[in-house]
Phi, psi and omega in degrees: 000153202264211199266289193309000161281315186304316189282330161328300179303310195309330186246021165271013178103047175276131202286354217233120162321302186302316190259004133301325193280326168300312181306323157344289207293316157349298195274315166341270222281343176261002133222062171303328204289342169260355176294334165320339206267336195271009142338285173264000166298308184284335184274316205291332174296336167304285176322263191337307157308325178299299173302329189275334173271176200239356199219165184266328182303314213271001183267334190282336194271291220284329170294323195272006190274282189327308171291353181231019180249000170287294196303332185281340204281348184285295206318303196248022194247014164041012176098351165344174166248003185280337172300293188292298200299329198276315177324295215270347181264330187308305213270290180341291236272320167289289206299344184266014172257282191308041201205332155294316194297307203293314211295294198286022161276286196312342183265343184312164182167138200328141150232160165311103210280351174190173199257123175245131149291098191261166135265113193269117155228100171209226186252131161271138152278307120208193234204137169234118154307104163289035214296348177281320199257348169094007188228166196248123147251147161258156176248123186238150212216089184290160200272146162308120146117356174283004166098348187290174168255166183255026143232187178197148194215125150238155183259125165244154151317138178299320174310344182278326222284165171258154160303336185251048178273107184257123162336143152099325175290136183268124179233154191220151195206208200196096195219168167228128175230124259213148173294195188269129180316147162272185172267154179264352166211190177253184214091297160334155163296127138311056217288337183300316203272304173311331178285334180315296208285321198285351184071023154307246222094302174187154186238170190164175185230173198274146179229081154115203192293168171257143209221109195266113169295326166199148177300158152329147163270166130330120182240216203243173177261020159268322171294314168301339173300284194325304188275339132037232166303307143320318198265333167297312161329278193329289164347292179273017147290314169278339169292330134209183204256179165071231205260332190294294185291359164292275205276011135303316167316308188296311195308336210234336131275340174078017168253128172247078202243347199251011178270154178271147206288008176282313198280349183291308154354269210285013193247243210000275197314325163268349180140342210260012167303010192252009179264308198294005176260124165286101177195240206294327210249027184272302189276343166307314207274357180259313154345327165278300169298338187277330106350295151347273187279325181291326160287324179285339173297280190286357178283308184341315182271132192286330191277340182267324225237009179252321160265338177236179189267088209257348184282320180277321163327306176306314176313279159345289180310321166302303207287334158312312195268350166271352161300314174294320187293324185277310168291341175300304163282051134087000167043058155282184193281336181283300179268346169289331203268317187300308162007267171323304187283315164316313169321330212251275175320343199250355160274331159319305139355261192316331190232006147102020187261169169283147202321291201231161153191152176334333189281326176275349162308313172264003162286308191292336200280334196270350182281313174295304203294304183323301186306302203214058164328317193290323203306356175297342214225009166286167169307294190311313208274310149349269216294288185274359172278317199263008138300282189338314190272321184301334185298326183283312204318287182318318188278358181257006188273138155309342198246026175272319202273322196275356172294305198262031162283139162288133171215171200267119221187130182304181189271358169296319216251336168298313147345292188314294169358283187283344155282343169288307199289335189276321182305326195277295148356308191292302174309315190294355217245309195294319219240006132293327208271353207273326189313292191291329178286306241270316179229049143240344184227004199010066172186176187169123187300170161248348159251028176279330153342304196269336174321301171306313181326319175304279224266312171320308142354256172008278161307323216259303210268323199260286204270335161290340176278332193275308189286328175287323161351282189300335174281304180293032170216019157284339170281358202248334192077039229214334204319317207295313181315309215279332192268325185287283195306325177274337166300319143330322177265351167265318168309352189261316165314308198273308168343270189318316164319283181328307197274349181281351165280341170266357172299145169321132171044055188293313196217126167248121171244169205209149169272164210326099188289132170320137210279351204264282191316311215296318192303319188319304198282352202267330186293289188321320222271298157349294214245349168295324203273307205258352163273172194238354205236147179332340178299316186319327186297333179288008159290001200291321188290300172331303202298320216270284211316323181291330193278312192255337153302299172306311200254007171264352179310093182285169169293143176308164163270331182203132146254135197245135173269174209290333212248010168067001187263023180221124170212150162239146164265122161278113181260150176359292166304352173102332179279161203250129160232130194268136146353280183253160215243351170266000198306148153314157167293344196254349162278336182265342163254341178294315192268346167287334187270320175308325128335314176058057204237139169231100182186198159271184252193104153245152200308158170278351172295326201254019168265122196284125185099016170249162193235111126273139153246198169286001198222017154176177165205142180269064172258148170261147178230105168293114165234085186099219128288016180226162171227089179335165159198143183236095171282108178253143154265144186232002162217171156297336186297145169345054230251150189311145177284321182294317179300310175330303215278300183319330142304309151338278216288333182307271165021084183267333188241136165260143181193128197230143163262051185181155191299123151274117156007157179276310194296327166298087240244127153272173173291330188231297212208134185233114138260121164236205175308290197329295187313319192276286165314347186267320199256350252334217163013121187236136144228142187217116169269135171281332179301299171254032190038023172288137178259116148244169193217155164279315179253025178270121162085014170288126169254034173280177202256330142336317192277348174219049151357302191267037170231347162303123194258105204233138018271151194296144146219146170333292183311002182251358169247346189273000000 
């Protein structure tokens, strides 16, 4: 009987604990070579609690649960290896809740405690063009003693803008400015908590020109990095225009500020944003050509190709040029991990080990989490470790490797060979990446698979070697042929986007998913992904369970935003109706994916059972056997006391962008101002009077900025 059967039986209500603990140990050793991998599994669940609790009590209980169920697990675990794994993930799992706790001490800084009209004057930090939205944002760095936090990001008009805006430059505006946004309902992005890490301080926009008080200085080589970077942008922009020179810009810098949010859209909807994120196959490919060419390059000579180490040269060289590709693209989390991970490999390389593997996946995930704990809990830091470990995971399967083995085979059938395995990759890839776009964008493509067959080519062979060409003969001024062939190859890119984004059913959306499935599916994938022996299928049940909780989850009936001047209605049909009839797009797709509705928003006057005026609206909502009523106020104005309060009392829900009356007593539930600031963001089902909130019992130090004691000491939290 093998290790993985004993352990079936053995966990299968066998009363004698000892012949559970030998099949452990059994299944343990016949995958020791993996256990290793559950390494940065265990710091990232440390982390992952710091954030998901909500108190300084519960980070302190959940370390000391850890620490001390490790240290018994050393003490009395007699040297087993099921002891030493639990022992040693326990304790990993305490440094990563200290290891989230410190960095967000170590990162505190003033925020803007309410929106004030400043004379904005300092040091730009740097500058992102934004040519789709028509805007410059800058990041600034206020003059000492004006009272700012000590960064700050306002946005202008391209029209505003001055021509030399340089990193480095003392600059003076006139601006209004806002802390950094919460998420607004729930679910949302969260911007308070990235602007956090980031040492944002308050965001906000310009009122008239920007005005430059002294050019850059000679700076440092991060400031010189920075303008660049800027002017390399600036640069693959005049060459070409619109959205085509947008996401040239992305290959080669990693700003997607000039594509227009329709093709931004539609690269999301078919599948294909993880090309405009610079990472594992941005930096294989420039690292590979760079390898490449250095080798074919130094062979010319019979004596250097007889006498030196022309793999390791080459080697060297690539890891020069994915270094330069990553700070050159702004060294996000996604290309620093590709880096890393590139790095790793081509030392492997260099001493004769296999190219990728799992160990270096997870060398790379423990290099980021150490450094840049929060990125764990981002979209990005997801989104490309868990492409990356399903692709090894998958090419490491036997009966995978023997599919994708080179053999000697004509060439149609070898064709085939390889158009099979990226498709199947391409499946393996959509339907890790769907948990996470799904609850983090409530939405996830269905065609991204076969889309990629296309456009990865596409990219890796045509348009990223023709556009890097085309820079290097650009210094000759010789560029234009090489920019016409990668423009013709993006224009082919944005094609393919557009039409599988318009295809039926294109996009599957879902409302917000509960953070318990997310979790379900992320464990199960896990543990499906890094064993290697038939135990590994039992992740399959996590994975099932997380999947039918997220689609039995219903959509809310009402969303109300944290600042109360926003609300949406789900009516019978499914379609969503807002309040106010001027909301932004961006308020308008925040509460439709919060809905998990992908379509348009109609005004709430054209919703049936609703009364609106300009000051206010009355609707009924049928649910079930009861019929809700609902009062929103929609202006400022004064409203009569005696009709308000009679509405109230009507009433079971109230919901205001403002403080209400005492006398405004509704039957269940009054969001106003007061209320609102407290709880922030509301979704409410109606069927089971279930409430979430954004802010409920959170006490992290984004969500309560102005309780902060800075500079932090322990002793100021504990």
């Amino acid at each position: 009987m093998g290790a993985e059967a004993e352990w079936a039986v053995a966990s299968s209500g066998d009363p004698h604990p000892a012949r559970w603990r030998a099949a452990a140990e059994r299944w343990l050793e016949a995958e020791r070579d993996q256990v290793g991998l559950w390494l940065p599994v265990a710091l990232g669940l440390g982390i992952g609690l710091y954030f998901a609790l909500g108190a300084p009590w519960m980070w302190l209980a959940a370390a000391a649960l850890f620490g001390g169920a490790g240290a018994a697990a050393l003490a009395i675990g007699r040297g087993g290896r099921l002891a030493r794994s639990i022992g040693w993930s326990a304790l990993v799992a305490m440094l990563g809740i200290g290891l989230a706790w410190t960095r967000s001490m170590e990162v505190a800084a003033p925020v803007l405690a309410r929106p004030q009209v400043v004379a904005l004057s300092g040091t730009m930090i740097e500058a992102d063009r934004l040519p789709a939205r028509g805007q410059v944002r800058l990041l600034v760095s206020p003059d000492a003693g004006a009272g700012l936090p000590p960064r700050v990001r306002v946005s202008i008009d391209d029209a505003e803008a001055p021509p030399a805006l340089d990193p480095g430059a003392r600059i003076a505006m006139r601006a209004r400015l806002v802390p950094p946004p919460e998420a607004a309902v729930p679910g949302a992005y969260d911007f308070a908590r990235v602007a956090w890490f980031r040492r944002i301080g308050a965001t906000g926009k310009a009122l008239g020109p920007v005005a430059i008080v002294a050019p850059p200085e000679r700076g440092g080589f991060r400031r010189w990095l920075a303008t660049k970077r800027a002017a390399l942008t600036r640069h693959i922009q005049d060459r070409l225009e619109g959205s085509i020179g947008g996401v040239a810009a992305a290959f080669v810098t990693g700003d997607v500020g000039a594509i227009a949010q329709g093709d931004a859209d539609a690269m999301r909807r078919s599948g294909l944003a993880h090309l405009l994120s610079i990472s594992g196959l941005h930096v294989a490919a420039a690292i590979g050509a760079t390898m490449f060419l250095t080798l074919k390059l130094l062979a010319f000579s019979e004596r250097l190709a007889l006498r030196w180490p022309l793999h390791l040269i080459a080697a060297g060289a690539g890891a020069l040029a994915g270094i330069g590709y990553t700070l050159l693209s702004g060294a996000e989390v996604p290309t620093v991990r590709s880096c890393v991970a590139a790095l790793i490999v081509l030392a492997g390389l260099a001493i004769g080990r296999e190219a990728m593997t799992l160990r270096l996946v997870a060398v790379g995930a423990l290099v980021v989490l150490l450094f840049r704990p929060e990125a764990l809990v981002g979209p990005s830091f997801q989104l490309s470790f868990a492409a990356v470990t399903a692709i090894v995971a998958l090419h490491d399967h036997p009966l995978v490797r023997a599919f994708t083995l080179r053999r000697d085979e004509s060439w149609p059938r070898r064709m085939a060979r390889e158009i099979g395995s990226l498709l199947l990759t391409g499946i393996v890839v959509e339907a890790a990446l769907a948990p996470i776009g799904l609850y983090h964008f409530h939405k996830a493509g269905l065609y991204g698979a076969f889309a990629n067959i296309i456009a990865i080519p596409l990219t890796t062979f045509v348009i990223m070697p023709a556009e890097a060409m085309a820079l290097l003969l650009d210094l000759a001024g010789a560029g234009g042929p090489l920019w016409w062939v990668a423009g013709r190859g993006l224009a082919l890119l944005l094609w393919l986007a557009r039409t599988v984004s318009a295809l039926p059913g294109a996009v599957s959306a879902l409302p917000s998913m509960p953070l318990g499935a997310f979790v379900a599916m992320v464990a199960g994938g896990l543990w499906l992904l890094l064993w290697r022996t038939p135990t590994r299928r039992l992740g399959l049940l996590p994975i099932g369970v997380g999947a039918i909780w997220a689609m039995l989850t219903p959509a809310p009936d009402l969303l109300v935003t944290n600042d109360g001047r926003h609300l949406a209605i789900r009516a019978r049909d499914g379609r969503i109706h807002l309040l106010r009839s001027r909301a932004g797009d961006y308020v308008r797709d925040v509460l439709a994916t919060g809905m998990g509705v992908d379509g348009e928003a109609l005004d709430l006057d054209a919703m049936p059972g609703a009364r609106c005026s300009e000051d206010a609206c009355l609707i009924a909502i049928a649910r079930g056997a009861r019929t809700w009523r609902l009062l929103a106020l929609r202006s400022r104005y004064r409203l009569d006391w005696t009709r308000l309060t009679a509405v109230c009392a009507w009433a079971d829900i109230v919901v205001a962008d403002r403080r209400l009356p005492r006398g405004c007593a509704p039957r269940w539930l009054k969001l106003d101002a007061p209320a609102l600031h407290a709880t922030g963001g509301i979704a409410i089902n109606l069927s089971d009077g279930k409430i979430s909130a954004t802010k409920a019992g959170d006490v992290h130090p984004w969500a309560n900025p102005s309780s902060v004691i800075l500079p932090i000491r322990w002793k100021d939290i504990i």
